[in-house]
C-alpha positions as protocol buffer text, in pm:
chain_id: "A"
residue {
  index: 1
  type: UNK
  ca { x: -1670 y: 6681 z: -4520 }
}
residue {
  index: 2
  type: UNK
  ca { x: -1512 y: 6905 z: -4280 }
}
residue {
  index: 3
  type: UNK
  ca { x: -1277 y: 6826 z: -4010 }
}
residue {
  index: 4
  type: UNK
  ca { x: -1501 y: 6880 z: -3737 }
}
residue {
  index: 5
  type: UNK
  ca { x: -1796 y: 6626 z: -3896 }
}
residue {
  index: 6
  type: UNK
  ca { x: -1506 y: 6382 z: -3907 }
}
residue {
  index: 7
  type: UNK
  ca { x: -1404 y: 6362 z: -3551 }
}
residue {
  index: 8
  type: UNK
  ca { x: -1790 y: 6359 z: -3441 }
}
residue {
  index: 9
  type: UNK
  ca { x: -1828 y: 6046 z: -3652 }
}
residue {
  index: 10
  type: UNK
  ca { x: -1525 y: 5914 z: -3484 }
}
residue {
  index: 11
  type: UNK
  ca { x: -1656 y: 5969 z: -3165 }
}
residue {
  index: 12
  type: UNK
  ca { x: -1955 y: 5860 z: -3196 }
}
residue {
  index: 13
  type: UNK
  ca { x: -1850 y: 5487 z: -3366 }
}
residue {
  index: 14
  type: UNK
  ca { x: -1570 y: 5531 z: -3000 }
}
residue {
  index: 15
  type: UNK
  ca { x: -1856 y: 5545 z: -2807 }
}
residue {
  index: 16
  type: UNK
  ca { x: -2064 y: 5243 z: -2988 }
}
residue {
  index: 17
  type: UNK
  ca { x: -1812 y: 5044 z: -2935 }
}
residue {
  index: 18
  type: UNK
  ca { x: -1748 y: 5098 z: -2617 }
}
residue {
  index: 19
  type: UNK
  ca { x: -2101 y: 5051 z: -2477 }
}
residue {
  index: 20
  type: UNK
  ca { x: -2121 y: 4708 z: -2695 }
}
residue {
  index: 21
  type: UNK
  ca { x: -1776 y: 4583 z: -2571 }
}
residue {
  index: 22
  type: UNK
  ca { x: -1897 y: 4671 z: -2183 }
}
residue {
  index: 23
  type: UNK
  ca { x: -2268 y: 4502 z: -2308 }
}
residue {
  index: 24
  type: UNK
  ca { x: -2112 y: 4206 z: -2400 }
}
residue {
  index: 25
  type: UNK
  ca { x: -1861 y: 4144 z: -2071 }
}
residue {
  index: 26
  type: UNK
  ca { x: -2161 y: 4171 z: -1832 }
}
residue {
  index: 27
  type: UNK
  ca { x: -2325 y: 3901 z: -2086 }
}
residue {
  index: 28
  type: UNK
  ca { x: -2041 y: 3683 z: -2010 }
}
residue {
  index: 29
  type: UNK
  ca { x: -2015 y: 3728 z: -1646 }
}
residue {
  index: 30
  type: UNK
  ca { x: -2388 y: 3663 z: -1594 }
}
residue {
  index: 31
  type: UNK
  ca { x: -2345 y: 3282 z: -1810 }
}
residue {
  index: 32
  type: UNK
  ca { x: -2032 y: 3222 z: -1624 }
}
residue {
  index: 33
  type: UNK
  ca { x: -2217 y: 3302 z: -1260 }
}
residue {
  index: 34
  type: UNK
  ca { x: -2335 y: 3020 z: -1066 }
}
residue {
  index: 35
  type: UNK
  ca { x: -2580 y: 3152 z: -789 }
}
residue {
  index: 36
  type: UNK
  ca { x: -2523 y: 3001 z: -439 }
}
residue {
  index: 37
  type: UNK
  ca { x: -2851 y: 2827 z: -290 }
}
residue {
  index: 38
  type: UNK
  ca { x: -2898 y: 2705 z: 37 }
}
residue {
  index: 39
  type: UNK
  ca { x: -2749 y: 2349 z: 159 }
}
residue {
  index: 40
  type: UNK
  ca { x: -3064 y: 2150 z: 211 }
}
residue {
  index: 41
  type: UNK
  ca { x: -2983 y: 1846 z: 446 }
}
residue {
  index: 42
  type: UNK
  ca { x: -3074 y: 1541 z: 284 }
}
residue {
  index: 43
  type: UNK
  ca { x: -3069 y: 1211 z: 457 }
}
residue {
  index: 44
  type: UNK
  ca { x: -2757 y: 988 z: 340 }
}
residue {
  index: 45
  type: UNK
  ca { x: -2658 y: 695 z: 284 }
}
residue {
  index: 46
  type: UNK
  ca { x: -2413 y: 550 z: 536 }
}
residue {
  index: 47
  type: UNK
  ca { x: -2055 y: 385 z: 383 }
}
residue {
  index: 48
  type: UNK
  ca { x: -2116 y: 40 z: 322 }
}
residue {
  index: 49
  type: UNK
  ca { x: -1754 y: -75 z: 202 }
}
residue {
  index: 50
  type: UNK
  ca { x: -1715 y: -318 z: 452 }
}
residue {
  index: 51
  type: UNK
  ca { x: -2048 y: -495 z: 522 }
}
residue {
  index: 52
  type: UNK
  ca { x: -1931 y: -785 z: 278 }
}
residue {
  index: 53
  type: UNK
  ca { x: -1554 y: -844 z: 415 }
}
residue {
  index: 54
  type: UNK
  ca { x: -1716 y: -1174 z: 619 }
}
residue {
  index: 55
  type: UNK
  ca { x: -1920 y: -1277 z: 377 }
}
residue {
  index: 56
  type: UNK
  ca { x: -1686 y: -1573 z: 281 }
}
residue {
  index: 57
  type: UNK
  ca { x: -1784 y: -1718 z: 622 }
}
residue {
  index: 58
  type: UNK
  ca { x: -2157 y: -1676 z: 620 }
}
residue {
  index: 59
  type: UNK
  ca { x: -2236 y: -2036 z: 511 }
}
residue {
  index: 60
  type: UNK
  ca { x: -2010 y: -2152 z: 744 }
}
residue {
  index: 61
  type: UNK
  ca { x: -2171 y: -1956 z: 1063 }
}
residue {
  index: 62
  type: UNK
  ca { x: -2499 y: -2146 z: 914 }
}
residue {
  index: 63
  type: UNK
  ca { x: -2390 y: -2514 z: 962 }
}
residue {
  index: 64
  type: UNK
  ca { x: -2191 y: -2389 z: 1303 }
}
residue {
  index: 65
  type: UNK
  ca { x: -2344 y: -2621 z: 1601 }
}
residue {
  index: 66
  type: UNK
  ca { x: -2432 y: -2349 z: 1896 }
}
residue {
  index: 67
  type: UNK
  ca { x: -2228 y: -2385 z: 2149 }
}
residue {
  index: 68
  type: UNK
  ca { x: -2420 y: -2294 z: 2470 }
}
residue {
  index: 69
  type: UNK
  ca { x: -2169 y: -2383 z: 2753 }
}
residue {
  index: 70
  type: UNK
  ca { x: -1933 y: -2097 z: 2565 }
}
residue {
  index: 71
  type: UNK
  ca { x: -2176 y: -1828 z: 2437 }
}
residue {
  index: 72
  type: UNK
  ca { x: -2137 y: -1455 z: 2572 }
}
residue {
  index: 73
  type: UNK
  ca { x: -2384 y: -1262 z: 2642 }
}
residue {
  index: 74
  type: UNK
  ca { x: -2530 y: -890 z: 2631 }
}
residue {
  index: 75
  type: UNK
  ca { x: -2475 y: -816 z: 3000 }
}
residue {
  index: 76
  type: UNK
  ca { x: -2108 y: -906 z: 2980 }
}
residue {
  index: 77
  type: UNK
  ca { x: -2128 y: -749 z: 2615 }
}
residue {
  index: 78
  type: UNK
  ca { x: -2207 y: -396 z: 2820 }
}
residue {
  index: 79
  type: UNK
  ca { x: -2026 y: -453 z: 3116 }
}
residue {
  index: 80
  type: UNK
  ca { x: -1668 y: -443 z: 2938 }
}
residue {
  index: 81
  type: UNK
  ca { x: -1776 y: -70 z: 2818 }
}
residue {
  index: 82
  type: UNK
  ca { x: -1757 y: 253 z: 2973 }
}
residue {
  index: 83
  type: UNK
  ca { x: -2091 y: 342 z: 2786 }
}
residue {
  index: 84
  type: UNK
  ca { x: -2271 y: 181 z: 2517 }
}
residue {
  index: 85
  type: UNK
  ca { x: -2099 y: 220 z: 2205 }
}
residue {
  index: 86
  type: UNK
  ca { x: -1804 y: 267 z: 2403 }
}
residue {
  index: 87
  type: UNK
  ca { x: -1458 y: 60 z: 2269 }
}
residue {
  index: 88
  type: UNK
  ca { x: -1471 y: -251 z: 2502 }
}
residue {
  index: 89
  type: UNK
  ca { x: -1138 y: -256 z: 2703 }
}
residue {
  index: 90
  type: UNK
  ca { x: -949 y: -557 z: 2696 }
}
residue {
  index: 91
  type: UNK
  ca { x: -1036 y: -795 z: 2934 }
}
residue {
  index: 92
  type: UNK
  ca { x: -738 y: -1057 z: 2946 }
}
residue {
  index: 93
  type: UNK
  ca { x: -346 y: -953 z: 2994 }
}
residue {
  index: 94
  type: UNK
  ca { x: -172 y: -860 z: 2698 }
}
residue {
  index: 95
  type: UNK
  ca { x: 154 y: -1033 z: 2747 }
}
residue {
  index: 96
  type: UNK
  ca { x: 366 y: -833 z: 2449 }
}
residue {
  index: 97
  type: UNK
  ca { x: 370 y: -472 z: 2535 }
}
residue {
  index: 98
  type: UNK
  ca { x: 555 y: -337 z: 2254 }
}
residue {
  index: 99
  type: UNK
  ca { x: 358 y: -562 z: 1989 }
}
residue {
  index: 100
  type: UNK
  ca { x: 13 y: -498 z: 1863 }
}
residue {
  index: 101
  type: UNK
  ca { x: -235 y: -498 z: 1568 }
}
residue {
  index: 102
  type: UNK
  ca { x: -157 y: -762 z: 1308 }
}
residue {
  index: 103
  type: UNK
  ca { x: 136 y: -923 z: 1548 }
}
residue {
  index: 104
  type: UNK
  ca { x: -114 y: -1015 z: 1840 }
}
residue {
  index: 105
  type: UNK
  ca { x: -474 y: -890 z: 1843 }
}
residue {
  index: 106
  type: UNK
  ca { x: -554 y: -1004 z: 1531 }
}
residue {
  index: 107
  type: UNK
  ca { x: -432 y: -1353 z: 1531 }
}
residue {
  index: 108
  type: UNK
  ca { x: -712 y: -1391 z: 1748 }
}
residue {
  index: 109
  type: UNK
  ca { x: -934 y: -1134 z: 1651 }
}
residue {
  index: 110
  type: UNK
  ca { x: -936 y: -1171 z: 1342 }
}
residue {
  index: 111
  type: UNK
  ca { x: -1142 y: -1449 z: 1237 }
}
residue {
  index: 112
  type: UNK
  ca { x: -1237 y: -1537 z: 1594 }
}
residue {
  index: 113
  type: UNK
  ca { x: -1233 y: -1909 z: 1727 }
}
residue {
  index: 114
  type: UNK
  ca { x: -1214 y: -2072 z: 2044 }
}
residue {
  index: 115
  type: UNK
  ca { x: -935 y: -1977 z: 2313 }
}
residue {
  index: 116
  type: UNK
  ca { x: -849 y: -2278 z: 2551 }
}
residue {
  index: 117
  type: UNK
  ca { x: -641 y: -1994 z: 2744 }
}
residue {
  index: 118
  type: UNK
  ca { x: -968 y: -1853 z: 2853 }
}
residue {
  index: 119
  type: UNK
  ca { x: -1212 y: -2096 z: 2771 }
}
residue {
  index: 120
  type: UNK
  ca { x: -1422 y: -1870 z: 2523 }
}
residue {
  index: 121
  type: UNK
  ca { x: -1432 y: -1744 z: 2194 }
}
residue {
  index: 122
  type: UNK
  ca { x: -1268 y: -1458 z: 2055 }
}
residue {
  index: 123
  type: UNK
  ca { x: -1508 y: -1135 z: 1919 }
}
residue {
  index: 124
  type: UNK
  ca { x: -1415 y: -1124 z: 1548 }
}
residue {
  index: 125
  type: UNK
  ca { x: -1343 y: -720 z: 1513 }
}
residue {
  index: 126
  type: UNK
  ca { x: -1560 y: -561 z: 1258 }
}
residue {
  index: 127
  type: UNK
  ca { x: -1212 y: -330 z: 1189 }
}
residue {
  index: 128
  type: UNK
  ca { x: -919 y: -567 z: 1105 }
}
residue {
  index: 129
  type: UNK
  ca { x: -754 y: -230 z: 944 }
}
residue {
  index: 130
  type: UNK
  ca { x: -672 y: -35 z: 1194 }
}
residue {
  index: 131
  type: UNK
  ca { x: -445 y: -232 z: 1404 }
}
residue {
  index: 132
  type: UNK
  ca { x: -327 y: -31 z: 1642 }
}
residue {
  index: 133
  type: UNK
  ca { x: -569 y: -107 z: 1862 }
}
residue {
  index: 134
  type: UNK
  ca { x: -467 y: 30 z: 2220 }
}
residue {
  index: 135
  type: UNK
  ca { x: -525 y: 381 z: 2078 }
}
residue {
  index: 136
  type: UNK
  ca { x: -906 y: 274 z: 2184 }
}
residue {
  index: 137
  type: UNK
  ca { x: -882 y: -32 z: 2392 }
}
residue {
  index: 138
  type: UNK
  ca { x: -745 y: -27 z: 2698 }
}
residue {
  index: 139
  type: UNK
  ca { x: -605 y: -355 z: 2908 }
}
residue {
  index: 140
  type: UNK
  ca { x: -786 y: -412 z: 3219 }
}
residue {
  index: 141
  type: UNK
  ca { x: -607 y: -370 z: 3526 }
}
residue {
  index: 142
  type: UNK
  ca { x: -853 y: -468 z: 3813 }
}
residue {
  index: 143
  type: UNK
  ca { x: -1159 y: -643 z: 3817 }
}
residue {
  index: 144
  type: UNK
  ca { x: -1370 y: -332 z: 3946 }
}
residue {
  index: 145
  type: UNK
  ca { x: -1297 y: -198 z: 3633 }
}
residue {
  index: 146
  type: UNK
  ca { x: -1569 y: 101 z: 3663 }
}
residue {
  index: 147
  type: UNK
  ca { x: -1653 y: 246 z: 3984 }
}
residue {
  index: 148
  type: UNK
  ca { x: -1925 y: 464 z: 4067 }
}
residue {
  index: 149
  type: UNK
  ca { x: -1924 y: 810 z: 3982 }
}
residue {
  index: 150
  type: UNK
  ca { x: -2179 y: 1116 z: 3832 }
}
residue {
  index: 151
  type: UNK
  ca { x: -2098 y: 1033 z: 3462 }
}
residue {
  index: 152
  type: UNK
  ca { x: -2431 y: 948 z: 3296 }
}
residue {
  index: 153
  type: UNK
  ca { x: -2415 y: 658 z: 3125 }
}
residue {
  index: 154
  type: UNK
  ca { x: -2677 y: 585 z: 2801 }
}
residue {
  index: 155
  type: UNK
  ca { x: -2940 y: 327 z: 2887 }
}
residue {
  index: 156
  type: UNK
  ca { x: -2789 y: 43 z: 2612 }
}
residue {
  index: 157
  type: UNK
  ca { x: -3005 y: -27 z: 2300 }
}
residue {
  index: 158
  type: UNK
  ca { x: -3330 y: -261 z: 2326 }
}
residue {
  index: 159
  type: UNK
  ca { x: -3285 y: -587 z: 2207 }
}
residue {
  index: 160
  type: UNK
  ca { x: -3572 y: -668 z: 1970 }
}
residue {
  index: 161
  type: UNK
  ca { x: -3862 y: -420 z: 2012 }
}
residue {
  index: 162
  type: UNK
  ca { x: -3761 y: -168 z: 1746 }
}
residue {
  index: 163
  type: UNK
  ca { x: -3929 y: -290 z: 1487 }
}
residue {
  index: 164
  type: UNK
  ca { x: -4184 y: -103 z: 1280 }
}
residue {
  index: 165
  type: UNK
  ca { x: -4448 y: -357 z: 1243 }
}
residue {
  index: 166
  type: UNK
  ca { x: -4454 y: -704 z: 1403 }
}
residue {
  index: 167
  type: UNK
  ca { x: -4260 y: -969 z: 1227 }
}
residue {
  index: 168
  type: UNK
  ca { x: -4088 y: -652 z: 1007 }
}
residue {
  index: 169
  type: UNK
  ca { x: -3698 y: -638 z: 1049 }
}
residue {
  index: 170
  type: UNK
  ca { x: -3561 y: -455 z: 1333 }
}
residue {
  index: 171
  type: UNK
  ca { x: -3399 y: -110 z: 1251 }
}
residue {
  index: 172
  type: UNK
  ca { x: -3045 y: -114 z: 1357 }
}
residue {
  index: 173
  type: UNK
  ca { x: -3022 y: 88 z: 1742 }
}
residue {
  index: 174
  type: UNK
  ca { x: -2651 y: 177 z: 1675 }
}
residue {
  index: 175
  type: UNK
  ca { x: -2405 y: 376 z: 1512 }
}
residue {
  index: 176
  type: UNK
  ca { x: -2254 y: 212 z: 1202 }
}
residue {
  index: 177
  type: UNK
  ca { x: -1878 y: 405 z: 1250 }
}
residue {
  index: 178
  type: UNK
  ca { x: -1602 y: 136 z: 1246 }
}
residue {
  index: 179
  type: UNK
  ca { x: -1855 y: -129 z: 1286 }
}
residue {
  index: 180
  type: UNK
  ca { x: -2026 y: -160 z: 885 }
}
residue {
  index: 181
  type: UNK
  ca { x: -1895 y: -545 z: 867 }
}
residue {
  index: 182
  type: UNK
  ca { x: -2268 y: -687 z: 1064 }
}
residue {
  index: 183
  type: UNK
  ca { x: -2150 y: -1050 z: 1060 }
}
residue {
  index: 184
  type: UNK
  ca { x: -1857 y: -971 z: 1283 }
}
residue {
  index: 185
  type: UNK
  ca { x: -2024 y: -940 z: 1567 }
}
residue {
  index: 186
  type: UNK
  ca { x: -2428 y: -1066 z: 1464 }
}
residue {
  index: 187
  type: UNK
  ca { x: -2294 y: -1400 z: 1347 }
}
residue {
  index: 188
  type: UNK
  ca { x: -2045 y: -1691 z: 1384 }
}
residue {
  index: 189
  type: UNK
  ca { x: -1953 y: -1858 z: 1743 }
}
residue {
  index: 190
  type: UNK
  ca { x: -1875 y: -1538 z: 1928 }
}
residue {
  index: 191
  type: UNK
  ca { x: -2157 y: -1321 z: 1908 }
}
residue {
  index: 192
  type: UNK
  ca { x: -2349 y: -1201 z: 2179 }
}
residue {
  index: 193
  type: UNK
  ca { x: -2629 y: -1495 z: 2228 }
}
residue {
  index: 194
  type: UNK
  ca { x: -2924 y: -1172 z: 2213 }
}
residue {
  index: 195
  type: UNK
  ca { x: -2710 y: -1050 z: 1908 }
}
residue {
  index: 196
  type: UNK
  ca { x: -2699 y: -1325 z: 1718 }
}
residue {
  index: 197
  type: UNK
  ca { x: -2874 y: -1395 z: 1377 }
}
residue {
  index: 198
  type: UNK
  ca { x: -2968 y: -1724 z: 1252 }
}
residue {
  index: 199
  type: UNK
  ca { x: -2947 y: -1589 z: 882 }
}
residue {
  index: 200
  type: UNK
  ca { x: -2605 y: -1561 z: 805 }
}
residue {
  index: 201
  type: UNK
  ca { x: -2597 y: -1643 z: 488 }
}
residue {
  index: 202
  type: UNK
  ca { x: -2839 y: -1359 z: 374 }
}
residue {
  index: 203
  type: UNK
  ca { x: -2476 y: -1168 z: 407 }
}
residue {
  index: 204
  type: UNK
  ca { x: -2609 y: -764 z: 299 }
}
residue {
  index: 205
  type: UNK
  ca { x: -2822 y: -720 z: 658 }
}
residue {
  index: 206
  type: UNK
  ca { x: -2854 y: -302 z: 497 }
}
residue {
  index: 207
  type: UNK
  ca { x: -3098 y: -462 z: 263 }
}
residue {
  index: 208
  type: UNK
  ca { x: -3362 y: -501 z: 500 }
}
residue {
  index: 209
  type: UNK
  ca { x: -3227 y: -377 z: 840 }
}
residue {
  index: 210
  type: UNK
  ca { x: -3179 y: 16 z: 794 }
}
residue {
  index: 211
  type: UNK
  ca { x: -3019 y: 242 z: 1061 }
}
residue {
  index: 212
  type: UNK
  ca { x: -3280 y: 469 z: 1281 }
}
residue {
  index: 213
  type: UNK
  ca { x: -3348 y: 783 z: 1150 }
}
residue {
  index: 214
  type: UNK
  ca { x: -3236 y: 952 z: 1465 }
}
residue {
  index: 215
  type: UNK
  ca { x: -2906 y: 812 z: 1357 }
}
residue {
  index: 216
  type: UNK
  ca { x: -2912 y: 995 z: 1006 }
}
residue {
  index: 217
  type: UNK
  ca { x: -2936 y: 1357 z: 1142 }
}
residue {
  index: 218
  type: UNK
  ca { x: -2724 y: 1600 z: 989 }
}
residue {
  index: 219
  type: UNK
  ca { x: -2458 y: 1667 z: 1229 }
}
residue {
  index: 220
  type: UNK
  ca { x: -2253 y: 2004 z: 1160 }
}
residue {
  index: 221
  type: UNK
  ca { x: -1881 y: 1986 z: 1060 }
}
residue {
  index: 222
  type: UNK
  ca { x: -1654 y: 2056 z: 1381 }
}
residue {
  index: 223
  type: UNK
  ca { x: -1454 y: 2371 z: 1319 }
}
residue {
  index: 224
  type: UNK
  ca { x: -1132 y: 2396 z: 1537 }
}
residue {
  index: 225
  type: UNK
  ca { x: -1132 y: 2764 z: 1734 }
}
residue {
  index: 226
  type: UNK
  ca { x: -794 y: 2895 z: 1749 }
}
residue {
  index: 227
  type: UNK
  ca { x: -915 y: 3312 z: 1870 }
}
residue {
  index: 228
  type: UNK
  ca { x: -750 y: 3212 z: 2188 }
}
residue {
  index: 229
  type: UNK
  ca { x: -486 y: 3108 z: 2087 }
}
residue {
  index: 230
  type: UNK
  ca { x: -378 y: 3417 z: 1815 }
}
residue {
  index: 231
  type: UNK
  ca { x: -546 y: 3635 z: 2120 }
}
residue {
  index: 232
  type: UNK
  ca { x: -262 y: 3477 z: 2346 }
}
């Protein structure tokens, strides 16, 4: 076998070997490759890690006599808020400037109970974890607390005619952000009088009272926009 035979051979097992080797890396790049498909936008289910925190005190808001001299109600429920869903501002003074959260607020706020300072009951706050709670309530200051201006303000949820068959359960007209606990402010002695339930003790309201579907839209992820800001 001459010389010449010899390096064809060569070249030829070169080249085999190179077209199996390049064969077998686009192999493995197409198993590794995950194709991209389209986000579809499912409904989901809303966080429901605190809708049991009151539940110790269900039974208890069951055997509670009403007391009707001392009940709030939804008009004064709105009127403390800018806009429905709004924080509600704080509607007594707040005596210690410098202490909030866990020192003050929420030795009232807390669990709720009656106040003979103001002669009503304390709202229970469906958030006793975030305690620093003038970062969204703010202390009223006069009595004429929101004057008339061009803001639009939301017409306020109906009270009882969301239902989707008579005698079903009503859907639930409101956001569920900071306010998952229902029994906070649905149950016990200082709930609303048109907000209140008379079954307490049934503690998990999600289980038959679901949030509107309006409410389960997929909202899109807020990007910040700094172009200005490198332009400047």
């Amino acid at each position: 076998m001459n010389r010449t035979v010899i390096l064809s051979l060569l070249a030829i097992l070169f080249v085999g070997f190179l077209i199996n080797w390049i064969y077998s890396w686009e192999q493995g790049m197409e198993e590794a490759y995950i194709p991209i498909t389209e986000e579809e936008h499912h409904h989901t289910i809303l966080s429901e890690k605190a809708v049991f925190e009151r539940s110790e005190h269900a039974l208890d808001y069951l055997a509670m006599p009403v007391d009707e001299e001392h009940r709030r109600v939804l008009a004064d429920y709105y009127d403390n808020r800018a806009y429905p869903g709004a924080p509600p501002s704080i509607p007594h003074p707040v005596s210690e400037k410098l202490g909030m959260g866990g020192n003050i607020c929420l030795q009232c706020h807390q669990n709720g109970g009656f106040v003979e300072k103001f002669a009503a009951y304390a709202p229970v706050t469906p958030h006793p974890d975030m305690i620093n709670c003038k970062q969204c309530h703010v202390e009223q200051r006069t009595q004429s607390t929101f004057r008339e201006t061009e803001f639009y303000k939301n017409p306020a949820p109906l009270v009882g005619v969301n239902n989707a068959l008579p005698g079903s359960p009503p859907t639930i007209p409101h956001q569920l952000q900071m306010r998952e606990n229902c029994l906070s402010c649905h149950a016990g002695p200082g709930a609303v009088k048109e907000l209140w339930i008379d079954h307490p003790e049934r503690v998990n309201c999600r289980q038959c009272h679901v949030p509107k579907e309006a409410e389960l839209q997929h909202v899109e992820a807020f990007v910040r926009d700094n172009k200005q800001i490198r332009d400047e």
